[in-house]
MDAnalysis code that builds the backbone (N, CA, C; Angstrom):
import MDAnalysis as mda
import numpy as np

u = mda.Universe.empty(324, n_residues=108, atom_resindex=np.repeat(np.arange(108), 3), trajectory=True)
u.add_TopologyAttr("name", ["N", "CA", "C"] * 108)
u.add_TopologyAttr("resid", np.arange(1, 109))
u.add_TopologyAttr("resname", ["UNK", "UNK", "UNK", "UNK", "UNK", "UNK", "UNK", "UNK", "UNK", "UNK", "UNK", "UNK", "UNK", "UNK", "UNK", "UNK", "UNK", "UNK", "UNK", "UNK", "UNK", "UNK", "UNK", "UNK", "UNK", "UNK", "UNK", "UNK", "UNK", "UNK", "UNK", "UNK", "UNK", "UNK", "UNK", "UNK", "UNK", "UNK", "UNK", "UNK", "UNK", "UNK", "UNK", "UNK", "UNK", "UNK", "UNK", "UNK", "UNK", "UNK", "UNK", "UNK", "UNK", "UNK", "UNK", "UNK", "UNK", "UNK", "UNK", "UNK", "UNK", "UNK", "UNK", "UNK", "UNK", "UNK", "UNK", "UNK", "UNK", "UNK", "UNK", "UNK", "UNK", "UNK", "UNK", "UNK", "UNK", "UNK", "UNK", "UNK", "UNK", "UNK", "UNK", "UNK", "UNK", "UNK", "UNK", "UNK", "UNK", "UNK", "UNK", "UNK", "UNK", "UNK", "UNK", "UNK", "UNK", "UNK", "UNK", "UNK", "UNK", "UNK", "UNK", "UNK", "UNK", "UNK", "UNK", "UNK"])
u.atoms.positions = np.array([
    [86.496, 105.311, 114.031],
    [85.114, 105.701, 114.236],
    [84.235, 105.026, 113.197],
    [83.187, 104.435, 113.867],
    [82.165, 104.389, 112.553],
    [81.386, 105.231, 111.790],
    [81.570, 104.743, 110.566],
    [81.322, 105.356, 109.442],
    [79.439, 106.331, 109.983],
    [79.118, 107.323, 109.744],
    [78.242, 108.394, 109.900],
    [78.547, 109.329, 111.145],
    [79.194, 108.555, 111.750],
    [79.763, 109.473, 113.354],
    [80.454, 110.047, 113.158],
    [82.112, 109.883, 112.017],
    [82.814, 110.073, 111.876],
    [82.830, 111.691, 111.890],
    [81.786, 111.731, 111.326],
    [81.561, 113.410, 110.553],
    [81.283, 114.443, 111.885],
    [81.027, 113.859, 113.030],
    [81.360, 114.684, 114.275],
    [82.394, 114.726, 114.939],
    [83.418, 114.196, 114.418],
    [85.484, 114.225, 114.677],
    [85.569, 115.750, 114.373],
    [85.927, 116.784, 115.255],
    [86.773, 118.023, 114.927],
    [87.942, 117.777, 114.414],
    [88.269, 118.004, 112.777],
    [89.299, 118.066, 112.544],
    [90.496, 118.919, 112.848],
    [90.100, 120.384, 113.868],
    [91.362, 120.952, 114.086],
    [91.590, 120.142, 115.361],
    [90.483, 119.755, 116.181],
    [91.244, 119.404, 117.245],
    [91.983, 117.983, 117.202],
    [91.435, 117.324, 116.231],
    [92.558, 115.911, 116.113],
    [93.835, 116.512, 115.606],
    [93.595, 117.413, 114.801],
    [95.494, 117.985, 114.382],
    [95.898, 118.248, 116.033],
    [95.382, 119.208, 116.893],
    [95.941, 119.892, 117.975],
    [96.215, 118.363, 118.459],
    [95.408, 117.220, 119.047],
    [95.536, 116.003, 119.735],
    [96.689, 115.583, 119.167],
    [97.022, 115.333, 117.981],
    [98.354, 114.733, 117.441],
    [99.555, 115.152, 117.632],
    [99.270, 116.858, 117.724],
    [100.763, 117.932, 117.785],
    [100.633, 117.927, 119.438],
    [100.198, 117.510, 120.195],
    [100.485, 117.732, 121.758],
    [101.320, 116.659, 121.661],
    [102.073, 115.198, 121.762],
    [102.412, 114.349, 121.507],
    [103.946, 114.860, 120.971],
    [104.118, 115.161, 119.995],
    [105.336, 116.238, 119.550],
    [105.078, 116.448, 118.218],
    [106.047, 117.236, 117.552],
    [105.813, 117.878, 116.045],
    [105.897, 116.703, 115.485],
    [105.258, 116.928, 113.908],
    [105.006, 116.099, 113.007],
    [104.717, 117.141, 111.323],
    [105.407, 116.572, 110.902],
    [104.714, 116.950, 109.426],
    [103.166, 116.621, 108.899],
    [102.754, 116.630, 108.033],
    [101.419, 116.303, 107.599],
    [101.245, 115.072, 107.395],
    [101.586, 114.329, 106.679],
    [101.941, 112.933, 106.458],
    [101.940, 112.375, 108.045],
    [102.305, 112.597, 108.546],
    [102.138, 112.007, 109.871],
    [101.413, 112.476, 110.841],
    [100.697, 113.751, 110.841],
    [99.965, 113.897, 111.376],
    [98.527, 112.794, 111.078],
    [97.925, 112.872, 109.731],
    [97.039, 112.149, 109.021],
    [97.487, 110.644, 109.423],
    [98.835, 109.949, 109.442],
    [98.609, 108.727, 110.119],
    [98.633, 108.804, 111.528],
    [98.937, 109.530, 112.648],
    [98.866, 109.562, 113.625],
    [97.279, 109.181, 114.242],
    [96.642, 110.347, 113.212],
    [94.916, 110.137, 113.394],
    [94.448, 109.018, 113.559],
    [94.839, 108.542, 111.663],
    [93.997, 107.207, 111.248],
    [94.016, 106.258, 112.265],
    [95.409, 106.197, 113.263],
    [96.113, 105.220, 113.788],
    [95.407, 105.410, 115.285],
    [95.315, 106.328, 115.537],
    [95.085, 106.535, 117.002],
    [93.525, 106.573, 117.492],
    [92.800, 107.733, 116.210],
    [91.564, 108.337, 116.949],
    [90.863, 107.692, 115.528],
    [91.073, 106.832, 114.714],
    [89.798, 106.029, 113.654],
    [89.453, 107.377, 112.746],
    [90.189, 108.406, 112.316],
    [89.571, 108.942, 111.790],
    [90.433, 109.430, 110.434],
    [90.374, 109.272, 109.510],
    [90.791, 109.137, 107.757],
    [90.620, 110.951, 107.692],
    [91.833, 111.643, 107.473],
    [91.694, 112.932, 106.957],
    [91.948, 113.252, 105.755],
    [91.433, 113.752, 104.998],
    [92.526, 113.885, 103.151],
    [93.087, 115.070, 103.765],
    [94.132, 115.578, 102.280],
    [95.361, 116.274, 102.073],
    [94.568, 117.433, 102.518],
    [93.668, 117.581, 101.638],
    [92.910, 118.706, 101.686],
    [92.568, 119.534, 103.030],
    [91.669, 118.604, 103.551],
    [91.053, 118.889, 104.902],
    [92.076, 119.615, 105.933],
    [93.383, 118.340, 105.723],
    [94.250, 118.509, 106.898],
    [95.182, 120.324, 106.427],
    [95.436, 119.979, 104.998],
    [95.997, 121.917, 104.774],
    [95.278, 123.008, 105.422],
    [93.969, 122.935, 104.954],
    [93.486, 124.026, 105.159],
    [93.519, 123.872, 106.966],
    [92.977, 122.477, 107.502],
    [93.238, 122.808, 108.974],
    [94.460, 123.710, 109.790],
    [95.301, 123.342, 109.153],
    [96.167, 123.325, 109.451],
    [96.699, 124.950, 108.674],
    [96.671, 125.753, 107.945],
    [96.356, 126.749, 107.852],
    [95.159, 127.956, 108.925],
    [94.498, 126.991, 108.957],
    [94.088, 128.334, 110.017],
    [94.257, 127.812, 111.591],
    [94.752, 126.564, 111.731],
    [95.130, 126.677, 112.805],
    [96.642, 127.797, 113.151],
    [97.505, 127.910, 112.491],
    [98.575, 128.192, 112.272],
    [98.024, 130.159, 112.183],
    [97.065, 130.733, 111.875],
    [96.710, 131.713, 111.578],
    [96.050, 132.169, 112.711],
    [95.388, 131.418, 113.719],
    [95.119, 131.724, 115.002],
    [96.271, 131.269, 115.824],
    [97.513, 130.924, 115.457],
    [98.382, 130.842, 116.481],
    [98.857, 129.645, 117.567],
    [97.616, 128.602, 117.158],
    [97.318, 127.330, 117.797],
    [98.823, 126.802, 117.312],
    [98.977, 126.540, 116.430],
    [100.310, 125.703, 115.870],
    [101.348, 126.900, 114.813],
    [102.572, 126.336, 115.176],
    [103.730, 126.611, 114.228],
    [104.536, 126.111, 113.149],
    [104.886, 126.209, 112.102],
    [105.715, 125.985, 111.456],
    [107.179, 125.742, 112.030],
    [107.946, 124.814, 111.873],
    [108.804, 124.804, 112.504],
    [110.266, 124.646, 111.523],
    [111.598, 124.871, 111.224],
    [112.139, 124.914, 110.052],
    [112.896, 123.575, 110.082],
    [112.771, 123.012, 108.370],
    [112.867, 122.045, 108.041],
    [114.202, 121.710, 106.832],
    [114.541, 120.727, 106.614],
    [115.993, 120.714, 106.256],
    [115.806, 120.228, 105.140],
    [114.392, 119.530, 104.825],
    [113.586, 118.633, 103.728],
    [112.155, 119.567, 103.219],
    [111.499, 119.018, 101.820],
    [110.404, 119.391, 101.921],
    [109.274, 119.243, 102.645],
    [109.689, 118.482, 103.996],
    [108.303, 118.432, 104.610],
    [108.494, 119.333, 105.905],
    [107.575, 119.813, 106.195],
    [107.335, 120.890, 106.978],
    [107.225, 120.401, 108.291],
    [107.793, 120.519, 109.850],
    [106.933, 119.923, 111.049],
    [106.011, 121.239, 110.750],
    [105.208, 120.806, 112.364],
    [104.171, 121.745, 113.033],
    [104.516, 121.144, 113.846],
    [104.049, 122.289, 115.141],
    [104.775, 122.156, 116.662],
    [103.262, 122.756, 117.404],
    [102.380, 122.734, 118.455],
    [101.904, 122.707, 119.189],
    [102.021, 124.255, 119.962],
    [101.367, 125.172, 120.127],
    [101.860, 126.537, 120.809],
    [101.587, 126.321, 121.830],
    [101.493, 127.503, 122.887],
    [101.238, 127.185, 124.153],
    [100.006, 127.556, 123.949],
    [99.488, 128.278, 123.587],
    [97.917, 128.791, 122.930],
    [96.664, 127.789, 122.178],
    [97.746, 127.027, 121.812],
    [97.063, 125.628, 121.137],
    [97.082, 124.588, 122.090],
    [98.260, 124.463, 122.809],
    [97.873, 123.801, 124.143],
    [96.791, 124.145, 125.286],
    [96.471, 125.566, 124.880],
    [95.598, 125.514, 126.495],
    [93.947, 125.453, 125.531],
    [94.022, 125.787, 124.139],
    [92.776, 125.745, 123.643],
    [92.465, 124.287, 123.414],
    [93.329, 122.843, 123.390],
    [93.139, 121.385, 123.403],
    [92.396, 121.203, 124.910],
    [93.438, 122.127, 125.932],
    [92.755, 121.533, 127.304],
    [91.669, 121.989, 127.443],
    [91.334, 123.388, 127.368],
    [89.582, 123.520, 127.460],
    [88.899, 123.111, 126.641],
    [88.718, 122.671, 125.366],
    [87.945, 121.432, 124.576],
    [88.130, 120.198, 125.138],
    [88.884, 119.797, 125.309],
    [89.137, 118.070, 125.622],
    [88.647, 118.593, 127.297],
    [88.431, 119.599, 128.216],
    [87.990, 119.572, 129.249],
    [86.080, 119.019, 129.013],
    [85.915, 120.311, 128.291],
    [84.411, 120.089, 127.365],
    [83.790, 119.119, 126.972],
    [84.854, 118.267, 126.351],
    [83.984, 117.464, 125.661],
    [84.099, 116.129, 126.850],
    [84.851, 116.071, 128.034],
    [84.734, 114.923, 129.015],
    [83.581, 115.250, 129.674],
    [82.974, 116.524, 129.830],
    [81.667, 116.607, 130.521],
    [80.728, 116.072, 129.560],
    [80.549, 116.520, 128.555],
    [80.035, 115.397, 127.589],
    [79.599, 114.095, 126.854],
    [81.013, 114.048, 127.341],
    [80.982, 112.200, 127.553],
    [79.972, 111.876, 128.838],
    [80.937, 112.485, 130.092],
    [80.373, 112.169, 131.356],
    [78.692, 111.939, 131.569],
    [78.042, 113.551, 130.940],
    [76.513, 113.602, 130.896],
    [75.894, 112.133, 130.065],
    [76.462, 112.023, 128.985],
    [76.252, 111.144, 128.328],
    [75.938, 109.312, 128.473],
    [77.241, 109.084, 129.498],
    [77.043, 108.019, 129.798],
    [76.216, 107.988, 131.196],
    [75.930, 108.851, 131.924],
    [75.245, 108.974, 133.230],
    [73.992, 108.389, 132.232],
    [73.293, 109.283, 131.318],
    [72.125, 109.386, 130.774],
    [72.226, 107.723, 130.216],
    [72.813, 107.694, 129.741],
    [72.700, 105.878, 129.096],
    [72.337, 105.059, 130.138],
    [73.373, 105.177, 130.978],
    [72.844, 104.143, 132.386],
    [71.528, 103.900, 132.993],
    [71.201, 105.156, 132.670],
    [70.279, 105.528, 133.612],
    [68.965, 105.287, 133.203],
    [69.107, 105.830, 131.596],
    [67.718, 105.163, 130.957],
    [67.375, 104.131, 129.411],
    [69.130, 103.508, 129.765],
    [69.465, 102.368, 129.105],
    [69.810, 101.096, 129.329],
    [69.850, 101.403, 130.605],
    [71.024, 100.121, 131.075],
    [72.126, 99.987, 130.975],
    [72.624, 100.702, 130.111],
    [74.108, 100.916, 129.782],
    [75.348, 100.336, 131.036],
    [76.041, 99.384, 130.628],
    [77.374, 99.369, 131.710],
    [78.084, 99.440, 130.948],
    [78.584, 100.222, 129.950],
    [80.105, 100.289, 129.693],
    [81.048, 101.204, 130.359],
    [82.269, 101.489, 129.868],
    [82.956, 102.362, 130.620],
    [82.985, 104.118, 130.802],
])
């Protein structure tokens, strides 16, 4: 993402976007992001996300044989990704109608 937009990336829902895909520890969740959706999380951000995602039930702890922890995706966290990511395609959708329409816009 470019830099000033960035700051409208939901960080729980890029954790939820990463853990639909399969479990991951933190460390890989944060490159999954950088890698996928352009968006740079610190340690910080992603704990606490990831703390209250885990506190509403969205994601789990899953047990680990090492110090790094997965997280796993609930079914609760799955259906709260699909009605956001439903949300935010109408969004898009309105969005680019409106560009076209009183931009010229042809992209996709």
């Amino acid at each position: 993402m470019k830099e000033g937009l960035s700051r409208w990336a939901d960080p729980p829902l890029l954790v939820l976007a990463s853990l639909a895909e399969e479990p991951k520890h933190g460390y890989a969740i944060t490159q999954d992001i950088a890698d996928t959706m352009g968006v740079r999380l610190s340690a910080g951000t992603l704990y606490a996300v990831i703390s209250r995602l885990e506190a509403r039930g969205l994601i789990e702890a899953l047990e680990s044989g090492d110090r790094r922890r997965p997280y796993r995706l609930t079914a609760a966290g799955a259906r709260e990704l699909a009605e956001q990511s439903e949300r935010m395609s109408q969004v898009v959708s309105v969005a680019r109608q409106r560009l076209r329409v009183n931009y010229g816009w042809a992209g996709a």
